[in-house]
DRENZATOR-725367 format. One record per residue (C-alpha): residue number from 0; x, y negated, z negated. Coordinates in steps of 0.1 Angstrom, whole numbers, plus 5000, padded with zeros to 4 digits. Last residue first. Example, Ala and Ser with C-alpha at 12.3 -4.5 7.8 and 13.67 -1.06 7.14 Angstrom:
% DRENZATOR-725367
+--------+------+------+------+
: marvex :    X :    Y :    Z :
+--------+------+------+------+
:      1 : 5137 : 5011 : 4929 :
:      0 : 5123 : 5045 : 4922 :
+--------+------+------+------+
***
This chain:
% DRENZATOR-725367
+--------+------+------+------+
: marvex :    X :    Y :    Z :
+--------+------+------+------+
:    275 : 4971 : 4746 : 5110 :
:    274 : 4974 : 4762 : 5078 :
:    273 : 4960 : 4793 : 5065 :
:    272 : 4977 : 4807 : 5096 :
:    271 : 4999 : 4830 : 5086 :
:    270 : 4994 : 4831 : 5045 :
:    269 : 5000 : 4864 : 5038 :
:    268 : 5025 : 4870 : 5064 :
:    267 : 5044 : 4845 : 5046 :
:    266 : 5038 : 4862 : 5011 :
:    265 : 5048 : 4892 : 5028 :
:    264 : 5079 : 4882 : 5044 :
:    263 : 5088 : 4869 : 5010 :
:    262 : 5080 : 4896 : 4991 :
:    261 : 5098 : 4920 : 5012 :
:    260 : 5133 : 4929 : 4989 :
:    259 : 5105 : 4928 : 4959 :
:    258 : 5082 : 4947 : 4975 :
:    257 : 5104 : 4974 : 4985 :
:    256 : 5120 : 4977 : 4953 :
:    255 : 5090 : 4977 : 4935 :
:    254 : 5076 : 5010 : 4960 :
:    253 : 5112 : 5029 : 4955 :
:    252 : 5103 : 5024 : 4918 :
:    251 : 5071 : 5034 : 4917 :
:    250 : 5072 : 5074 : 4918 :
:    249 : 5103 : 5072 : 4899 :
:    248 : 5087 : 5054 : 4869 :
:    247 : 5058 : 5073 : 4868 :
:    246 : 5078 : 5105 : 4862 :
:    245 : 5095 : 5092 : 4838 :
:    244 : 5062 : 5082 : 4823 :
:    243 : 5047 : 5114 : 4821 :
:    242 : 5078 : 5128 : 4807 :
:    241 : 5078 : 5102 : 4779 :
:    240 : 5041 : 5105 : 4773 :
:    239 : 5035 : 5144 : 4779 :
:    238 : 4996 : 5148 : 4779 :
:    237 : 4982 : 5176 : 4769 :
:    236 : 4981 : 5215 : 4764 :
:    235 : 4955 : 5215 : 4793 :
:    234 : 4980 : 5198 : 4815 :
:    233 : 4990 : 5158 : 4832 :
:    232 : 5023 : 5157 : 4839 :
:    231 : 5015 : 5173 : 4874 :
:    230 : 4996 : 5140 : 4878 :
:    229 : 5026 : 5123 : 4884 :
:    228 : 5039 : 5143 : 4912 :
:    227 : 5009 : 5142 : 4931 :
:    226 : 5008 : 5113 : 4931 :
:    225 : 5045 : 5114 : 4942 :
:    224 : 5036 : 5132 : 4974 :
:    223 : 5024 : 5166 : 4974 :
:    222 : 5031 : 5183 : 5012 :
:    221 : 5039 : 5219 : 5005 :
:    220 : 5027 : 5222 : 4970 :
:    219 : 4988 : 5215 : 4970 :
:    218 : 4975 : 5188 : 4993 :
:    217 : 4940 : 5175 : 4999 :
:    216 : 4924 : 5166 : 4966 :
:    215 : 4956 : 5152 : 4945 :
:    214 : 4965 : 5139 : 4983 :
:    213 : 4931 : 5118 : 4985 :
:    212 : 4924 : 5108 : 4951 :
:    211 : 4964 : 5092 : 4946 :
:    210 : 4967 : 5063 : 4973 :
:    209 : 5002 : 5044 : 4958 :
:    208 : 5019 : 5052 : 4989 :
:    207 : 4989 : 5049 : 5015 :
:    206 : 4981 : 5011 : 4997 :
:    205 : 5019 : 5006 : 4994 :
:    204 : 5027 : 5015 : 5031 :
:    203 : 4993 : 4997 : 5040 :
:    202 : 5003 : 4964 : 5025 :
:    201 : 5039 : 4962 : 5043 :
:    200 : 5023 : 4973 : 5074 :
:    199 : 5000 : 4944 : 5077 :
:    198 : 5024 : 4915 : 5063 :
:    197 : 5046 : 4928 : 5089 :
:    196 : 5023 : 4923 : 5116 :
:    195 : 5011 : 4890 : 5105 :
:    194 : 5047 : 4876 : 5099 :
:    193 : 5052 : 4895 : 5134 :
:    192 : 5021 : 4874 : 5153 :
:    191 : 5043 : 4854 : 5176 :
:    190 : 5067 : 4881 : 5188 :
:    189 : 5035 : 4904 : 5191 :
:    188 : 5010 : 4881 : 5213 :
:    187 : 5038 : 4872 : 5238 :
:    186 : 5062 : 4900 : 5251 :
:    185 : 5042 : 4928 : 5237 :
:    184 : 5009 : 4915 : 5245 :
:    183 : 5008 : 4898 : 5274 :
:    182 : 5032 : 4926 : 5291 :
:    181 : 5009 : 4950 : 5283 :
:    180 : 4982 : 4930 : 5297 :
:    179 : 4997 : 4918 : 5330 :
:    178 : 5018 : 4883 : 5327 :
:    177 : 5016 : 4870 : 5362 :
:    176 : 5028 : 4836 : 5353 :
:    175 : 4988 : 4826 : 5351 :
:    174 : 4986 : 4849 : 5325 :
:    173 : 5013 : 4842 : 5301 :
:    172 : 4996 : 4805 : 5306 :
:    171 : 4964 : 4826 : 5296 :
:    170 : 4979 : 4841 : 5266 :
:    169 : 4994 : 4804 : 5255 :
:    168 : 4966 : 4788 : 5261 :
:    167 : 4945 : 4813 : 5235 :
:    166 : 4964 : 4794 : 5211 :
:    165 : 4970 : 4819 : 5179 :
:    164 : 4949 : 4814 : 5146 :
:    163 : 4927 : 4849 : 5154 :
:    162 : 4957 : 4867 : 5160 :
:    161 : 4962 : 4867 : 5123 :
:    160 : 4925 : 4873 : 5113 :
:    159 : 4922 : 4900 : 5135 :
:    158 : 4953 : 4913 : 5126 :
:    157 : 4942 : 4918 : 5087 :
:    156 : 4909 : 4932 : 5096 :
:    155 : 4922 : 4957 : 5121 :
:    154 : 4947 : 4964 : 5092 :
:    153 : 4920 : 4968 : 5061 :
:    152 : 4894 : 4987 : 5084 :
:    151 : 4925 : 5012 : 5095 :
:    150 : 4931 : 5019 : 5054 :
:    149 : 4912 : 5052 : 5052 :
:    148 : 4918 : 5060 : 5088 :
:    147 : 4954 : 5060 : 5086 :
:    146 : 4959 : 5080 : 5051 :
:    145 : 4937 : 5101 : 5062 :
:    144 : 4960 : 5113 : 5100 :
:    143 : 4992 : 5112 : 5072 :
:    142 : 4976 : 5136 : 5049 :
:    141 : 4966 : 5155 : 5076 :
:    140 : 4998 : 5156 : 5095 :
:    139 : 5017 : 5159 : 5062 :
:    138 : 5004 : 5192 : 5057 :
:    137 : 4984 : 5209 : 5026 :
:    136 : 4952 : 5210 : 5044 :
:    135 : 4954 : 5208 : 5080 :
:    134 : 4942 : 5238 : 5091 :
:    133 : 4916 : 5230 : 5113 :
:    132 : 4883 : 5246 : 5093 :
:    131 : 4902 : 5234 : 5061 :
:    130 : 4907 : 5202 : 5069 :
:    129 : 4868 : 5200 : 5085 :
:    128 : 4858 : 5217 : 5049 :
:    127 : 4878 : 5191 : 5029 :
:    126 : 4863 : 5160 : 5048 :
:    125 : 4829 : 5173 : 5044 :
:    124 : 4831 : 5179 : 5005 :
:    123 : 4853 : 5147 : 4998 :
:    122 : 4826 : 5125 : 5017 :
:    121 : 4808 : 5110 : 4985 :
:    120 : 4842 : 5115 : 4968 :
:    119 : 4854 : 5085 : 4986 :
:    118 : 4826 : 5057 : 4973 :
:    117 : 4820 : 5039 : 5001 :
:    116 : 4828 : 5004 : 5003 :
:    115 : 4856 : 5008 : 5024 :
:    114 : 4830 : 5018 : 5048 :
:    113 : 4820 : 4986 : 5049 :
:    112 : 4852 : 4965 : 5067 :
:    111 : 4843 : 4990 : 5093 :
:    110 : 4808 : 4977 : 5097 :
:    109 : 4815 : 4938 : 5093 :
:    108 : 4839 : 4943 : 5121 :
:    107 : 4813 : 4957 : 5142 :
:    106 : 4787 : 4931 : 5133 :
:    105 : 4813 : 4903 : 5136 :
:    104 : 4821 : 4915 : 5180 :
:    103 : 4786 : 4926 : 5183 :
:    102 : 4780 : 4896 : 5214 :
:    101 : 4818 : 4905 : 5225 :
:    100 : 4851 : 4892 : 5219 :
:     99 : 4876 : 4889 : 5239 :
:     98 : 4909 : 4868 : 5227 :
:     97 : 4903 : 4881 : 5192 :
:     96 : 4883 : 4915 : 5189 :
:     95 : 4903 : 4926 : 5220 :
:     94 : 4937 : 4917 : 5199 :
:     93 : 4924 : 4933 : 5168 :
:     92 : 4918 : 4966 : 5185 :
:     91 : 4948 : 4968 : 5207 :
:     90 : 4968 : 4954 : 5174 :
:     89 : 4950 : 4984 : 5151 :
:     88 : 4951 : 5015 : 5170 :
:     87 : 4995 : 5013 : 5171 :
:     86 : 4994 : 4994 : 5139 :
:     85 : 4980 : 5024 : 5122 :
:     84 : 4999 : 5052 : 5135 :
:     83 : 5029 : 5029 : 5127 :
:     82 : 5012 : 5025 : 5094 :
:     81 : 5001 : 5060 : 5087 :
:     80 : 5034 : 5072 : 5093 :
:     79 : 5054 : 5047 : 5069 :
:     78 : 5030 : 5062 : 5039 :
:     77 : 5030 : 5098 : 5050 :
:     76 : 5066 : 5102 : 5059 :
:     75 : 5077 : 5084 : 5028 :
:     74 : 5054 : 5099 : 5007 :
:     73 : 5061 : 5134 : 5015 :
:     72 : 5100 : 5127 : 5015 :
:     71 : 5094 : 5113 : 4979 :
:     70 : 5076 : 5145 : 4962 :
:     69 : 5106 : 5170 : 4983 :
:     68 : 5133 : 5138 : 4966 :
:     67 : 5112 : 5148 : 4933 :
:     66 : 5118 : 5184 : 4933 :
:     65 : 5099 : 5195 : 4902 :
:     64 : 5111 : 5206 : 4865 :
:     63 : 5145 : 5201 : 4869 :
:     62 : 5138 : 5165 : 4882 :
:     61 : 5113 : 5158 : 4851 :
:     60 : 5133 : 5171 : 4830 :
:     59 : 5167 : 5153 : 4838 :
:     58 : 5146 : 5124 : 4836 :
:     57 : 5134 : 5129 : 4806 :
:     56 : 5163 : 5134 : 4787 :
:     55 : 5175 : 5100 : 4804 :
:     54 : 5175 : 5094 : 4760 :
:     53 : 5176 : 5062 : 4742 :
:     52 : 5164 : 5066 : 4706 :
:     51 : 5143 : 5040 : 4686 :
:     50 : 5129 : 5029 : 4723 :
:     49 : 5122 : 4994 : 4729 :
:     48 : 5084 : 4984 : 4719 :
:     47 : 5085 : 5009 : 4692 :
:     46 : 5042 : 5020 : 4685 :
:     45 : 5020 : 5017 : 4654 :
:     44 : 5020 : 5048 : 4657 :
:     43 : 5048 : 5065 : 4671 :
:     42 : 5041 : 5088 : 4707 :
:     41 : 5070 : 5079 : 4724 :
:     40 : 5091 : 5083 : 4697 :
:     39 : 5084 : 5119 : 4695 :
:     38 : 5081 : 5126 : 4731 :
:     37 : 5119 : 5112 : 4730 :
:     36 : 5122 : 5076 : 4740 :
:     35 : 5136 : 5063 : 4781 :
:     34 : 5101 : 5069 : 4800 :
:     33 : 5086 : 5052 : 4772 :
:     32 : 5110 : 5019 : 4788 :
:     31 : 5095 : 5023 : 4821 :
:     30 : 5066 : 5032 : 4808 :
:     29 : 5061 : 4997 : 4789 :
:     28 : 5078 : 4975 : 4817 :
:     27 : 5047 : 4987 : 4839 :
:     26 : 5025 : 4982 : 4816 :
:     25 : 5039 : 4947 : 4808 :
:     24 : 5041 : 4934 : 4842 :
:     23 : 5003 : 4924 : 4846 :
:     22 : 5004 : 4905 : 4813 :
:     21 : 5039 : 4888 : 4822 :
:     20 : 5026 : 4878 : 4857 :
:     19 : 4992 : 4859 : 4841 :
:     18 : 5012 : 4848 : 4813 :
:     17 : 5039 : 4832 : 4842 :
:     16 : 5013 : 4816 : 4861 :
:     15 : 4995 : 4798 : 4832 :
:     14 : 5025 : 4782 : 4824 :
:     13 : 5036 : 4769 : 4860 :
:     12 : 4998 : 4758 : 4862 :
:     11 : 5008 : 4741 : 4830 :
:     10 : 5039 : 4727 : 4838 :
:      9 : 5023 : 4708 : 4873 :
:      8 : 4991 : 4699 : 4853 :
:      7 : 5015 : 4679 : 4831 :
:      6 : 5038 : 4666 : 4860 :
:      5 : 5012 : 4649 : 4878 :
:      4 : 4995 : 4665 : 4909 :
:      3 : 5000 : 4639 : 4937 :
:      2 : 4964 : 4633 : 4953 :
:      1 : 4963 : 4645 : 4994 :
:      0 : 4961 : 4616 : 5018 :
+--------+------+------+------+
***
């Protein structure tokens, strides 16, 4: 029988767990409220936690300055693109890593999960010229068609793992009711495995969305996302704090509100199947 955790060790893990969130909130509560201060307050020393003077100066700024709803189409198409595109090559994948492995089945998996270990601008130089040579620099199709095979390894990974904790009996009792494998999967494997699945998209929409080497090196004006966006803010007369930071603060607010709406299906996906 598992140990009862007394009620001291229960407040203090609760402690522990709010200064852990608290430190890893406060640079994203401190733009969001430089983004509200004039460049002069924004750049006091010693620094105003809440702003002297509130001001949506900024904001009017940055949106005058650039179109941010062009910035936020861009990642919206490319983000929730490369996940369908994603999840379409990743649940064949997973599934015949799962329920039919063969003798190289870990070795290949160990291989993709390894290229994530590269170091991106050590293939910048022959990624850019192939872009170039088909024209897909400065599109959404090739910063969507990236975005999916940078973060492929982390979803075929993901599923695997998922499908992994699901009763073969149940596929082959599908089977033995004359369950081809289309069927097999997308009336069986995929109802059981959406936590998983969700889980999976949910974490590549904010890895494609929040990806900033990639698009700052591959796209120019017609198909920027909000990276690119940001780092606008960035110029040889220096850095703007307030504007840089109101700038932040739409690029990641569409991604907060989305996790916070889904952070229950994603803690759930999360942990399908740590528990039998």
């Amino acid at each position: 029988m598992a140990r009862a955790i007394s009620p001291q060790k229960k407040w203090t893990f609760t402690i522990l767990a709010w200064v852990v969130a608290l430190i890893l909130f406060f640079p994203i509560l401190w733009t969001i409220l430089t983004a509200f201060k004039t460049e002069g307050d924004a750049i006091l020393f010693p620094p105003a936690f809440l702003p002297p003077h509130w001001t949506l100066e900024n904001f009017v700024t940055v949106q005058t300055r650039s179109d941010y709803f062009k910035h936020f189409f861009n990642s919206m198409v490319i983000s929730i693109g490369s996940s369908l595109i994603g999840l379409v090559i990743a649940v064949p994948a997973a599934w015949s890593m799962a329920f039919a492995p063969a003798k190289r089945t870990k070795d290949i998996l160990m291989w993709m999960l390894s290229t994530k270990m590269m170091p991106a601008v050590g293939v910048l130089v022959p990624i850019y010229l192939i872009f170039k040579n088909l024209g897909l620099l400065d599109t959404l199709t090739g910063l969507t068609g990236i975005m999916t095979l940078i973060n492929l390894p982390i979803m075929v990974w993901m599923l695997y793992t998922y499908f992994r904790e699901i009763p073969v009996d149940i596929l082959e009792a599908s089977r033995m009711d004359g369950a081809v494998l289309w069927k097999e999967i997308v009336y069986v494997l995929l109802p059981m495995a959406i936590p998983g699945i969700a889980s999976t998209m949910l974490l590549n929409i904010i890895l494609a969305w929040n990806e900033a080497f990639w698009t700052l090196n591959l796209s120019a004006a017609n198909a920027a996302p909000l990276t690119a966006f940001i780092a606008s803010y960035s110029s040889p007369e220096g850095l703007f704090w307030a504007k840089l930071s109101a700038a932040s603060t739409l690029a990641i607010a569409p991604i907060l509100v989305i996790g916070w709406f889904s952070q229950k299906q994603l803690v759930r996906g999360m942990t399908f199947g740590a528990v039998k």
